[in-house]
C-alpha positions in Angstrom: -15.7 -4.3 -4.2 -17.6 -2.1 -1.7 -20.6 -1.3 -1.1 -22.3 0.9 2.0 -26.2 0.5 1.1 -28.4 -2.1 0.2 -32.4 -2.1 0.4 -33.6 -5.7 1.1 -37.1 -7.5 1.7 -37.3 -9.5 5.2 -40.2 -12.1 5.6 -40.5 -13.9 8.9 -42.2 -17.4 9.3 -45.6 -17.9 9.7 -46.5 -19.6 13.1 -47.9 -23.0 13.3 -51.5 -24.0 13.6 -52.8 -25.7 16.7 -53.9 -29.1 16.6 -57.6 -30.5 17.4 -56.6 -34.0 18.8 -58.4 -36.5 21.4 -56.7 -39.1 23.3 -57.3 -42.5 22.1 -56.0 -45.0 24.7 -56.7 -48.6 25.2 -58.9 -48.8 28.5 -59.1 -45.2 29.0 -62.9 -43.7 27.9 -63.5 -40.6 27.0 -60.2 -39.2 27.0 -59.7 -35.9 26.4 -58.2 -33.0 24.2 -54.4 -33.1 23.3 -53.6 -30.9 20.5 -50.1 -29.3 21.3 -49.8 -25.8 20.4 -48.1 -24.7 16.9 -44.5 -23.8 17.0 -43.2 -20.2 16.5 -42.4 -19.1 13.1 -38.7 -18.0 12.8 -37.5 -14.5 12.8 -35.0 -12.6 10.6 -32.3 -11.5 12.7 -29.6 -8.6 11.6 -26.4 -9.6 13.7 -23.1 -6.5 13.6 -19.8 -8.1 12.9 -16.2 -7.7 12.1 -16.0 -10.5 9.5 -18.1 -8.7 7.3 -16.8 -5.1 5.9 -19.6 -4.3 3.5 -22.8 -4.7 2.0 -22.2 -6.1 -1.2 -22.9 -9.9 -0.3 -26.1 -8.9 1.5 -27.1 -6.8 -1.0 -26.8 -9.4 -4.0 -30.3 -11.2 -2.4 -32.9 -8.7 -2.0 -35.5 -11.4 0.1 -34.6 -12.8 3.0 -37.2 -15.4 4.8 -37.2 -17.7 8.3 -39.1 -21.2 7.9 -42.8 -21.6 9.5 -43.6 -23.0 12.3 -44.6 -26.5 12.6 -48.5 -27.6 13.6 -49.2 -28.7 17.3 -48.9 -32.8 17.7 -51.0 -34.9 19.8 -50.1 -35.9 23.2 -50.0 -32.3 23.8 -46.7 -31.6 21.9 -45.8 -28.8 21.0 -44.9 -27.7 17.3 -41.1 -27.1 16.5 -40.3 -23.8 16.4 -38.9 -22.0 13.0 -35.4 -21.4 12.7 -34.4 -17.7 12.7 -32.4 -16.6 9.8 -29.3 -14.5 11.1 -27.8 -12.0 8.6 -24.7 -10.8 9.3 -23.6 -7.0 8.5 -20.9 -5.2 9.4 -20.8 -3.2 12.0 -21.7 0.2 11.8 -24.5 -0.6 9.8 -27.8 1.2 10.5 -31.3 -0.1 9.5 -34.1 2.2 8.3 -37.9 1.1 7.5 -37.7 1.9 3.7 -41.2 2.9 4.1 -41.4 5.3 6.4 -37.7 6.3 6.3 -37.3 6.4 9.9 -34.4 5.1 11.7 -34.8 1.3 13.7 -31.5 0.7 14.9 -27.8 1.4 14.6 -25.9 -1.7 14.8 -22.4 0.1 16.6 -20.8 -2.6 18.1 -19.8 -6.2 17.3 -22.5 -8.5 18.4 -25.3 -6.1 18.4 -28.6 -7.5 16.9 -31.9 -6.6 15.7 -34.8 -8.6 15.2 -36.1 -7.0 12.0 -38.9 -9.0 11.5 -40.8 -11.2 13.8 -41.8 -14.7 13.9 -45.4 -15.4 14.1 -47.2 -16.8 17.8 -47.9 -20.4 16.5 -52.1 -21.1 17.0 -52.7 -22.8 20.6 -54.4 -26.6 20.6 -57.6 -27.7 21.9 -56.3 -28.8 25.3 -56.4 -24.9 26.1 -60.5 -24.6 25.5 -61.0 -27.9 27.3 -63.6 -26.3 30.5 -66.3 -27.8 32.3 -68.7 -26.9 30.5 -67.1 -27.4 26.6 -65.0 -30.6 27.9 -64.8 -32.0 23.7 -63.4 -28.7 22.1 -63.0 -28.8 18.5 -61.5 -26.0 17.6 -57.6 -24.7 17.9 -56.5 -21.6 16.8 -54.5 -21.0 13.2 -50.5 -19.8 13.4 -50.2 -15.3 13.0 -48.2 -14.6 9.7 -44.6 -13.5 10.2 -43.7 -9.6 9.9 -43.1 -8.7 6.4 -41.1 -5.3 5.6 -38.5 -3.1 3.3 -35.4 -2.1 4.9 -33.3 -0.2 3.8 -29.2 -1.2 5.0 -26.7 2.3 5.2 -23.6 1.4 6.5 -20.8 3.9 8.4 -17.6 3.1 8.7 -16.2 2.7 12.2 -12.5 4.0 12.9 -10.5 6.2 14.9 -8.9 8.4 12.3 -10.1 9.7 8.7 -8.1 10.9 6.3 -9.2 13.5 4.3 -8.0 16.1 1.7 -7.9 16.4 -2.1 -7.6 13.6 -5.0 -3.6 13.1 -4.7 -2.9 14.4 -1.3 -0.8 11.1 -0.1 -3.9 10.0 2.0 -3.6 6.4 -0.1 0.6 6.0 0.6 0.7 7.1 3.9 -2.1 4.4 5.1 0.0 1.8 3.1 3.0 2.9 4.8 1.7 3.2 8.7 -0.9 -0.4 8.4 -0.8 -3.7 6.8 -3.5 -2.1 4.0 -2.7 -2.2 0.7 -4.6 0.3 -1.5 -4.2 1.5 -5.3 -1.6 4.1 -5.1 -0.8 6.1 -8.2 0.0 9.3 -9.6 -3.7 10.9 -10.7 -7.0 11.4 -9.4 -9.2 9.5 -7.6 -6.9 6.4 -7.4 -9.5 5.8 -3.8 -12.3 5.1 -5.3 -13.6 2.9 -1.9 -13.2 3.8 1.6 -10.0 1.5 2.5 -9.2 0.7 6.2 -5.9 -0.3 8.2 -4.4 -0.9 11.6 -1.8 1.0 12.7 0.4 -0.7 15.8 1.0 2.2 18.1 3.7 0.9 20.1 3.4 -2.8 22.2 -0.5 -3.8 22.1 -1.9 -0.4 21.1 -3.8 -0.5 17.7 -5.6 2.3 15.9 -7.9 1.9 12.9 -7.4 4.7 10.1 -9.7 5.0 7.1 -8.5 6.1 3.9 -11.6 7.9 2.3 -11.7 8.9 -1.4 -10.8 11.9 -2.1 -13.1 15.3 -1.7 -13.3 17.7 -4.8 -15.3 21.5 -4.7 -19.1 21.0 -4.5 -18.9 17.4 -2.8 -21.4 17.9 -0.1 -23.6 18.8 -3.1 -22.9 15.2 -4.8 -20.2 15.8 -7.0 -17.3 13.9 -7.3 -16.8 10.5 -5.8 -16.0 11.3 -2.0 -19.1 12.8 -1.3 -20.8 9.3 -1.6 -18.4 9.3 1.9 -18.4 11.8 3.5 -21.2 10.1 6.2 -18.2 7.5 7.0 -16.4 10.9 8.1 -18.8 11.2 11.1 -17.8 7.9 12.6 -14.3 8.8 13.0 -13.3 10.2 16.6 -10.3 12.5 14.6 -9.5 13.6 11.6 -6.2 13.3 9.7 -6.0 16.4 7.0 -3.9 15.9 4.4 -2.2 19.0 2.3 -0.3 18.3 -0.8 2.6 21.3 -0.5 4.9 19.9 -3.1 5.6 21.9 -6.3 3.9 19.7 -8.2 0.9 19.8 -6.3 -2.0 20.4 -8.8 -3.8 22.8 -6.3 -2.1 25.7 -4.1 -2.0 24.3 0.2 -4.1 27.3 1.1 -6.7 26.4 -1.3 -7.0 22.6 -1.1 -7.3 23.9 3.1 -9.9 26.3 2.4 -11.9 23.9 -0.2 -12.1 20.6 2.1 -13.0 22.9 5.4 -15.8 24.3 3.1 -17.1 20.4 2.5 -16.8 19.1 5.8 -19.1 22.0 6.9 -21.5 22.0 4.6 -22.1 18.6 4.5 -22.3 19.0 8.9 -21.5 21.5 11.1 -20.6 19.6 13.2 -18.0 17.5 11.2 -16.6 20.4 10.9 -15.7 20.6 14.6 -14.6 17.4 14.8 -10.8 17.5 16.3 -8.3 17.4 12.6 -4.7 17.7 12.8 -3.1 19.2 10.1 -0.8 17.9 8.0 1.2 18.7 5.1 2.2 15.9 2.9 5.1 15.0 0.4 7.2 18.2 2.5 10.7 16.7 0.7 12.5 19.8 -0.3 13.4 23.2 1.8 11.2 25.1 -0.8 7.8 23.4 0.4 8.2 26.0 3.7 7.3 29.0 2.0 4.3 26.7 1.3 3.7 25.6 4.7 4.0 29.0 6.2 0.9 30.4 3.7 -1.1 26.1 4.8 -0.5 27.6 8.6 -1.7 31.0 8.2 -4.6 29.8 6.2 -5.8 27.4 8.5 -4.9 29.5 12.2 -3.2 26.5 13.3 0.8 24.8 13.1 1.3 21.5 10.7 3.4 18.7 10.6 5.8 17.5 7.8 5.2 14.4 6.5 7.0 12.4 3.7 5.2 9.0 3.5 8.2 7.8 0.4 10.8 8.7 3.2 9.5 7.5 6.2 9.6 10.8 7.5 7.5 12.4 10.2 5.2 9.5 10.5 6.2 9.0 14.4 4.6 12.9 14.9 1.6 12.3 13.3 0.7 9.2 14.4 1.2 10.4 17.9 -0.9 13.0 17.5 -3.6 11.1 16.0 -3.6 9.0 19.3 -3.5 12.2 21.3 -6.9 13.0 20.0 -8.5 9.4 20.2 -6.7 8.6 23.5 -6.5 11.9 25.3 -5.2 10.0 28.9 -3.0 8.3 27.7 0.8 9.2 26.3 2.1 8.1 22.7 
């Protein structure tokens, strides 16, 4: 199951208190202060990584907490320190205070990490106020608290290429066919009903990640139908795959499904909408689709390839021009 938000309480450890201490030696009078410092509460720590793909096991515990501190020991030790606790999220995810709604960081790469709440300073011991004036201090200072907040989790998707297009458009087979993915393919509408993601080998050691979104309808960017819950992956992607259903039996005309996705993608951003997309018109099986294609071309000012996933035809084209966009120096 996915899951791309989560809102989560994170409680650091309070800090140790100081210790008021004397030495007590045999044959040493007088000795003086050695209360250690407190140790450091721990702190919680948000850590990106490409083990985890979504929120849903974070988001099943809504308070996370580090351990305190421990008090200062005599001889002047020093307290042990908290242990942090480390949540790992996937990466991509961004981190807003729930609070004030304002964003703290953007965890983009694997490895990134974000102290989210603080530790507490553990409380310093009596061999700090020791002076020559006050050589017998009794007093130490108390451990700080730990910060205590709301996050809210929103994760984006990270890949290369997005497919986009209607409920049906052959976003689903053709990922199944080009990675090792494995989505729900079948023969009605919103089949996708979570973003699915693949690698596609591009030749000897060349990868490229595609992300199969669900499916767009009219009035997404406005919150209907399920893809609009999506569209913010969208923006991650570095190109866009869109894919036209031109079959017969496709339940909307080409030129409209064009017109009604390009209408989305803008109104949810503008500049989404710029975002390089190659063109592509799916399930082309039969001589009669061209007539179709010709009316996808002129509606959309630009040329599209034919693609039949079932087949195996035309996925060498459009994979190479998917890497074209993403990897503009270098040749398919």
């Amino acid at each position: 199951m996915f899951r791309d938000e989560a809102s989560i309480e994170v409680i650091a450890g309070k800090g140790g208190d100081g210790l008021v201490s004397f030495r007590r030696e045999k044959y040493v009078p007088r000795g003086g202060p050695d209360g250690g410092d407190g140790g450091d509460g721990g702190s919680v720590v948000l850590v990106a990584t490409s083990r985890e793909s979504s929120l849903l096991r974070i988001g099943r515990q809504y308070r996370y907490t580090a351990s305190k501190g421990r008090p200062g020991q005599t001889q002047r030790c020093h307290g042990r320190n908290g242990e942090d606790n480390v949540i790992e999220v996937p990466i991509g995810t961004q981190i807003f205070d729930k609070d004030r709604g304002n964003l703290l960081f953007d965890l983009a790469e694997d490895g990134a990490r974000l102290v989210v709440a603080e530790g507490g300073r553990g409380g310093r011991g009596n061999i700090h106020f020791a002076n020559s004036v006050r050589q017998v201090p009794r007093h130490a200072t108390k451990g700080l608290e730990g910060e205590r907040r709301l996050v809210r989790l929103e994760l984006k998707i990270f890949a290369d290429v997005g497919l986009v297009g209607l409920p049906n458009a052959g976003k689903s087979t053709f990922l199944s066919v080009v990675t090792a993915a494995r989505p729900k393919v079948a023969d009605y509408p919103f089949t996708t009903l979570d973003p699915q993601v693949g690698i596609a080998e591009i030749g000897t050691g060349r990868t490229m990640v595609i992300a199969d979104l669900p499916g767009l309808i009219e009035g997404a960017a406005e919150g209907h139908g399920l893809g609009h819950r999506f569209l913010k992956h969208v923006e991650r992607c570095r190109a866009l795959l869109h894919l036209v259903d031109v079959s017969e039996h496709a339940t909307t005309p080409a030129a409209e499904a064009f017109r009604t996705i390009s209408a989305e993608l803008a109104e949810f951003s503008p500049e989404l909408a710029e975002k390089p997309r190659i063109l592509v018109a799916t399930k082309a099986e039969d001589e009669s689709d061209e007539e179709r294609i010709a009316e996808l071309e002129a509606e959309a000012g630009q040329p599209a390839l034919r693609l039949s996933s079932l087949r195996r035809e035309g996925l060498g084209p459009v994979l190479g021009a998917a890497w074209g966009e993403v990897h503009p120096q270098e040749t398919y």
